[in-house]
C-alpha positions as CSV (number, residue, x, y, z in Angstrom):
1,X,0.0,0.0,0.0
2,X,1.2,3.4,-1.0
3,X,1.7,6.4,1.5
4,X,0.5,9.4,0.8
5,X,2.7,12.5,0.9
6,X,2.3,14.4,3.9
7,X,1.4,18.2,3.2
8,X,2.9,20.6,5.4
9,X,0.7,23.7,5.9
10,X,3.3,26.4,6.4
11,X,2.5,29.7,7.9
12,X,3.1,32.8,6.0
13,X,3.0,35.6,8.8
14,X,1.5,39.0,8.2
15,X,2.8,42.2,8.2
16,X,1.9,44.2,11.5
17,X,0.8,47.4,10.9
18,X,2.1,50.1,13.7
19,X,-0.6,51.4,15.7
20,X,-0.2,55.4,16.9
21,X,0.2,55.9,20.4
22,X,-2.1,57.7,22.0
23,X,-0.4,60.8,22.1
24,X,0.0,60.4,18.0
25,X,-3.7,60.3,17.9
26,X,-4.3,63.4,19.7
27,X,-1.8,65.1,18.4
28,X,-3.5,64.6,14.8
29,X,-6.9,65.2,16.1
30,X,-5.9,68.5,17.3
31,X,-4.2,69.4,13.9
32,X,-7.2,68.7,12.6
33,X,-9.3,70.3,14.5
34,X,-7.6,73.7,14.2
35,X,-6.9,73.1,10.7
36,X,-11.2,72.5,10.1
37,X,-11.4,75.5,12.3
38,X,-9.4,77.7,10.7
39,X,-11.1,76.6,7.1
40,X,-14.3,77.4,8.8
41,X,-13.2,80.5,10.3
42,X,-11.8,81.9,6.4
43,X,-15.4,80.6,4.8
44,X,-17.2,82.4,7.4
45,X,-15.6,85.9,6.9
46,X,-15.5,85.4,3.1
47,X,-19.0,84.9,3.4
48,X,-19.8,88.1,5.9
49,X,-17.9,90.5,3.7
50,X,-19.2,89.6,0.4
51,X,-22.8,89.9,1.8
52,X,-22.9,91.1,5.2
53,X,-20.7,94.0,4.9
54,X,-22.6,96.2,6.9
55,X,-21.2,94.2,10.2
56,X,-17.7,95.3,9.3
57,X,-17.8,98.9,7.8
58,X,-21.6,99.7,9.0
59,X,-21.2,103.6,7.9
60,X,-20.2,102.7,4.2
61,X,-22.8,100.0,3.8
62,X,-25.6,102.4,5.0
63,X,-24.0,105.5,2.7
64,X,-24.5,103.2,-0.2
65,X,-27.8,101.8,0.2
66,X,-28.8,105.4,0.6
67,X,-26.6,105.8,-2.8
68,X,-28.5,103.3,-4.7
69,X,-31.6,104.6,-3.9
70,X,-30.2,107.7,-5.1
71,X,-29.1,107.3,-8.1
72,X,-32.6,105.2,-8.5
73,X,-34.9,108.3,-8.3
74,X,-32.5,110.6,-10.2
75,X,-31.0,108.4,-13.1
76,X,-30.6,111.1,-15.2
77,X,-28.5,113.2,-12.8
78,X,-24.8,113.5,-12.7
79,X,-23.1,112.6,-9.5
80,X,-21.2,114.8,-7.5
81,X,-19.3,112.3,-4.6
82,X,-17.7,113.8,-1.8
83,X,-15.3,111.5,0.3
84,X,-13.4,112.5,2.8
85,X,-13.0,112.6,7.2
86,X,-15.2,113.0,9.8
87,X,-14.7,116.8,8.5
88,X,-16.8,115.7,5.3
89,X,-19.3,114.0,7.6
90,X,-19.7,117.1,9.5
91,X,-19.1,120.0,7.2
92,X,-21.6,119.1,4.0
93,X,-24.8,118.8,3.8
94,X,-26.0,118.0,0.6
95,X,-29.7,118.5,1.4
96,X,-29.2,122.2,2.1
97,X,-27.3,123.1,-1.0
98,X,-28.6,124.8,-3.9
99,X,-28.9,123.5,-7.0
100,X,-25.7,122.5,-8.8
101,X,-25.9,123.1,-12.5
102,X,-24.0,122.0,-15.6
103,X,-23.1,123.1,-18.1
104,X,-25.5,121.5,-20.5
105,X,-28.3,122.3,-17.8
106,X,-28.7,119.1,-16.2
107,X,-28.6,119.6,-12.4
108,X,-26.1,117.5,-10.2
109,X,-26.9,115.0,-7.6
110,X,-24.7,115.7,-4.6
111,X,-24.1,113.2,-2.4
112,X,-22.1,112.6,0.7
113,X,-20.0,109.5,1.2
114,X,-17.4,111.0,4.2
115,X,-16.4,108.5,7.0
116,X,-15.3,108.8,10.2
117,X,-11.9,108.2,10.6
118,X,-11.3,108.5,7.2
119,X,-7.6,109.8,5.8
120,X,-6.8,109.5,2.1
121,X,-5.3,105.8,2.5
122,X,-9.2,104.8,3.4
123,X,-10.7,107.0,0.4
124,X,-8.9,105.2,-1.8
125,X,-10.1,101.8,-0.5
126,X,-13.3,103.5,-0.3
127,X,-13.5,104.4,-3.9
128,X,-12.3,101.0,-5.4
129,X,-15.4,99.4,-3.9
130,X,-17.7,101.9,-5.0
131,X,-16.4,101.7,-8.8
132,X,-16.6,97.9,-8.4
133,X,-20.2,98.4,-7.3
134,X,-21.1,100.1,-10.1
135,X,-21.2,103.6,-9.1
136,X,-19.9,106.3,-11.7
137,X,-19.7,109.6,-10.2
138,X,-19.2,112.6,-12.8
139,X,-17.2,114.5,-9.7
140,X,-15.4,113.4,-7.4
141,X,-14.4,115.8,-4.4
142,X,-11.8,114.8,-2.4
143,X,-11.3,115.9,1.0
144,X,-7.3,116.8,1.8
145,X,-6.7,116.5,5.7
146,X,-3.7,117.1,6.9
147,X,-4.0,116.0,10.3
148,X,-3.9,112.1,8.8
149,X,-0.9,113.2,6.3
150,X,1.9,112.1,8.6
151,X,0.3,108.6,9.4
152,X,-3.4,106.8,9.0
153,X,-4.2,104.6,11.9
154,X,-3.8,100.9,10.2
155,X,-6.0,99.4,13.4
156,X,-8.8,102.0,12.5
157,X,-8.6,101.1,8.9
158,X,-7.9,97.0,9.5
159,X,-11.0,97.2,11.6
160,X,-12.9,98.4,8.3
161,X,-11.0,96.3,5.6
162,X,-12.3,93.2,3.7
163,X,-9.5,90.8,3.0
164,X,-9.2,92.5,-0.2
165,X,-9.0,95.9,1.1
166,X,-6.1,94.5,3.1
167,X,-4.3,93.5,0.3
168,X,-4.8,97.0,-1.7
169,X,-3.8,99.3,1.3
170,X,-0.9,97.8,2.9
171,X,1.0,98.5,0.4
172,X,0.6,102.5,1.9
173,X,2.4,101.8,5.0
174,X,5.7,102.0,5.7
175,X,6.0,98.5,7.8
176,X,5.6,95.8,5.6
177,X,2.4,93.5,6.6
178,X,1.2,96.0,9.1
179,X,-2.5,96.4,7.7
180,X,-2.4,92.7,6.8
181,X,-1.5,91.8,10.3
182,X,-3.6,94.3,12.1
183,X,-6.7,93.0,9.8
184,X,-5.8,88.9,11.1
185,X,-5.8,90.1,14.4
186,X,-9.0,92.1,14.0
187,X,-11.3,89.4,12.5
188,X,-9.4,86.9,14.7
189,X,-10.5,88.6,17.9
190,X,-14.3,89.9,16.4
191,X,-15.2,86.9,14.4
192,X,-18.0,85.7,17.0
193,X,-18.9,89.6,17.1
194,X,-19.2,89.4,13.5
195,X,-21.1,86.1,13.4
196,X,-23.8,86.8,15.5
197,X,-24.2,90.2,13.9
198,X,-24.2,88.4,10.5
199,X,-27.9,86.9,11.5
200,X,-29.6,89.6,12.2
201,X,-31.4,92.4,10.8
202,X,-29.5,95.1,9.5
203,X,-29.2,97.9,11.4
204,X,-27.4,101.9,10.7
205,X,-27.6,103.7,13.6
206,X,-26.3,106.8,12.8
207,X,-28.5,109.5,11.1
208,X,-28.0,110.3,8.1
209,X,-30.3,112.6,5.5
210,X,-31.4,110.8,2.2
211,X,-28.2,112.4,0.3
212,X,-25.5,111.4,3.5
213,X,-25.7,114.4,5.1
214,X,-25.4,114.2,8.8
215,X,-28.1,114.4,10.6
216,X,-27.1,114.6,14.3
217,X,-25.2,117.4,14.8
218,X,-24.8,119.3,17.6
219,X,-27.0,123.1,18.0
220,X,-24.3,123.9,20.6
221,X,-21.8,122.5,23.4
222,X,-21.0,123.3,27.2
223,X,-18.0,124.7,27.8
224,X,-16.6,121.0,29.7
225,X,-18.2,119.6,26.7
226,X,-15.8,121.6,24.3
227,X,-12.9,120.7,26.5
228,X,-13.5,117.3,26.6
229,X,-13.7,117.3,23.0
230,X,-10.8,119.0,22.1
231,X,-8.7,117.2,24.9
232,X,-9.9,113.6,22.7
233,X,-8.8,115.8,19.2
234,X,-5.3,116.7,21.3
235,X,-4.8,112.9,21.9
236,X,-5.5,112.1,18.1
237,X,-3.8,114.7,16.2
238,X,-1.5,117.1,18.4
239,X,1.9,114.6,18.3
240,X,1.8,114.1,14.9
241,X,0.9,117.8,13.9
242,X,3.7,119.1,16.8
243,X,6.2,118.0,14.1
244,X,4.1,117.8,10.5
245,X,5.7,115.6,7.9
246,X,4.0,114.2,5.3
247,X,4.3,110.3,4.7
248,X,4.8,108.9,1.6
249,X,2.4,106.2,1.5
250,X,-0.3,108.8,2.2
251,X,0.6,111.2,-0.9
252,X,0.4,107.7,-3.1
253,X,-2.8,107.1,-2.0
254,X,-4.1,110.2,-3.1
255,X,-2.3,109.7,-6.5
256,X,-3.6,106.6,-6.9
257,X,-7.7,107.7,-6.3
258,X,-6.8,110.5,-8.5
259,X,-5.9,107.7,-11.1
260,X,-8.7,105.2,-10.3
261,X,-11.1,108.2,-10.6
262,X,-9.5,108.9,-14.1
263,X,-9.7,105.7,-15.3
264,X,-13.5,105.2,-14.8
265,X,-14.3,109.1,-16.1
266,X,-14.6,111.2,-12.6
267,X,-13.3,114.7,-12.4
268,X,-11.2,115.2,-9.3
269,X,-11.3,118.4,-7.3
270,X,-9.4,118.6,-3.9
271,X,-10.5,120.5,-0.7
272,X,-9.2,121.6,2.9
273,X,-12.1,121.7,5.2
274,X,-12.5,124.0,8.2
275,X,-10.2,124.2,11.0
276,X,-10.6,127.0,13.7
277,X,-7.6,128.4,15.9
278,X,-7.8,126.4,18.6
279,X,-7.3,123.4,16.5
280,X,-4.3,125.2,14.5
281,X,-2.8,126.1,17.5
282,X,-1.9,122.3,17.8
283,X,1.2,122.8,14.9
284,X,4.1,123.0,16.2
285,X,7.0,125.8,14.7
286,X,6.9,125.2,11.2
287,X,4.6,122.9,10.9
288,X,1.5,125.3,9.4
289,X,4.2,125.9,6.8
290,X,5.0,122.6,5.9
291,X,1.2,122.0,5.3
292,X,0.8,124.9,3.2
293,X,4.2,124.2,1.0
294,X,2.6,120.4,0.8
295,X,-0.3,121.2,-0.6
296,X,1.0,124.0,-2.9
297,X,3.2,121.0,-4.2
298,X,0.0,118.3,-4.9
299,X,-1.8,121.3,-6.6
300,X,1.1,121.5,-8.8
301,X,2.1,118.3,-9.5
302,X,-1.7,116.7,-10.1
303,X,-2.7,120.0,-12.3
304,X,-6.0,119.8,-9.9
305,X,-6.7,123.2,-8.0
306,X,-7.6,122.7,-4.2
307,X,-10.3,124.7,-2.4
308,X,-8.4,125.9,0.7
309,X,-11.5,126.1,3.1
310,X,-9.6,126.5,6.4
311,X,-10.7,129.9,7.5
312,X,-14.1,130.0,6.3
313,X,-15.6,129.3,9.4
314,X,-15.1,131.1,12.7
315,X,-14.1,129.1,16.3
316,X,-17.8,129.2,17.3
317,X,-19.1,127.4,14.3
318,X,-17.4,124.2,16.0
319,X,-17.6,121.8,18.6
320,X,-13.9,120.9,18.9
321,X,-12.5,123.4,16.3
322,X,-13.4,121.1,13.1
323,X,-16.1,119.3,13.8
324,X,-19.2,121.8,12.8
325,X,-21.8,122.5,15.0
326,X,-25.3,123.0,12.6
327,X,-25.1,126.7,12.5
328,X,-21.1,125.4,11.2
329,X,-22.8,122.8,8.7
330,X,-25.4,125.1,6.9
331,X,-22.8,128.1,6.8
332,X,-20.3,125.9,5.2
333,X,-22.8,123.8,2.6
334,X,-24.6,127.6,1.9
């Protein structure tokens, strides 16, 4: 009898897969975690500035709706735009001025876009959006203050910026990434602000007449009122106008709205608002001159007379000595 060949059944072992420790695992959790967050975060304030811009820069998002409507009723009227300061917000008052006539009789639709806070680096930023809206002023008006000359606040401006803005106006400042950083740290620490401002209603506060005039201003103020007031304007203003020098990323910003303005057919004309002596006393030896040789200098080199409005206005048409009072308002806009 034959045997039968004995199979051997021979064991082919597997390859072991390492297992993370514990501390791998969280480690990679956590990475992913902030990385989802951080996505999440960047979607989120994407989403709010394209169509929720009124929780970021409320008092440009109210100025344009009242635009729009604007523009609506009176399609067939020019635009006159005035940007500019909290000087602008103050000073005109479009509803009060007479009417503005061309040339080929049509009448002019004046309208005031100012903001607080506003030097020439935020104009600029101010104007791009509006031409990307749509908006195609005949005139533009631009409002020359000298006070933010030397240096715009880039945490004021950040706190106003889309991501785009921060990309066009950092290039103003003399630190590299300063706006860039100051707008990260901004939305970083007011996303959940922004968020739950996001879903509700929107809201504009401020009072504002149907063509941006401003329609809270004061009748008249207390003497502690006034120095109160011009003790706040002394902490903005006096140690940069002590020893006035105009920066350089300032004077390109107003080169560069002059240009954008050009390019989509608006007619640039520059103006110095009101200032009374109190408020001039702030310049230091000097520094009165330097402003005046400054803006000599722009006039000439842009070809674009400026309206030197300083003086117009006498210390008891302010509040602070340059922010109008009414009676300040309708003398100026008369």
């Amino acid at each position: 009898m034959l045997a039968l060949p004995t199979i051997l059944r021979v064991r082919v072992p597997r390859p072991t897969v390492p297992v993370p420790s514990r501390r791998v695992r969280a480690r990679r959790a956590i990475a992913f975690g902030a990385a989802f967050t951080v996505l999440l975060a960047v979607v989120g304030i994407g989403l709010i500035e394209k169509y929720r811009l009124d929780t970021i820069d409320r008092e440009y998002a109210q100025r344009l709706e009242l635009l729009k409507t604007a523009t609506a009723e009176h399609p067939d009227r020019p635009l006159l735009l005035a940007v500019g300061s909290s000087r602008m917000v103050h000073a005109l008052s479009p509803e009060l001025l007479t009417p503005l006539t061309t040339a080929d009789g049509r009448t002019a639709l004046p309208f005031n876009y100012g903001h607080f806070g506003a030097g020439p680096i935020y104009s600029y930023l101010a104007l791009h959006r509006l031409f990307e809206a749509g908006v195609r002023p005949k005139w533009v008006l631009f409002e020359l203050m000298p006070g933010f000359f030397p240096r715009e606040n880039a945490r004021m401006v950040s706190s106003l910026c889309t991501a785009r803005d921060a990309i066009r106006g950092g290039r103003y400042y003399s630190t590299t990434g300063e706006l860039e950083w100051e707008y990260t740290r901004w939305r970083t620490v007011r996303l959940p602000d922004l968020a739950s401002r996001a879903v509700k209603p929107i809201e504009f506060p401020t009072p504002l007449g149907p063509l941006g005039g401003y329609g809270a201003h004061k009748k008249s103020v207390t003497t502690e009122e006034r120095a109160a007031l011009m003790a706040q304007q002394a902490g903005h203003f006096s140690w940069v106008m002590r020893n006035w020098k105009p920066s350089d990323g300032g004077r390109r910003a107003i080169f560069d709205s002059l240009e954008l303005c050009r390019k989509h057919g608006a007619e640039v004309r520059f103006v110095v608002l009101p200032e009374g002596g109190d408020h001039r006393a702030m310049y230091g030896p000097g520094s009165i001159e330097r402003v005046d040789e400054h803006l000599r200098n722009l006039g000439a080199e842009t070809g674009i007379p400026i309206t030197d409005a300083r003086g117009w206005l006498t210390e008891d048409d302010f509040t602070d000595s340059h922010h109008e009072l009414e009676r300040g308002a309708i003398a100026f806009t008369d």
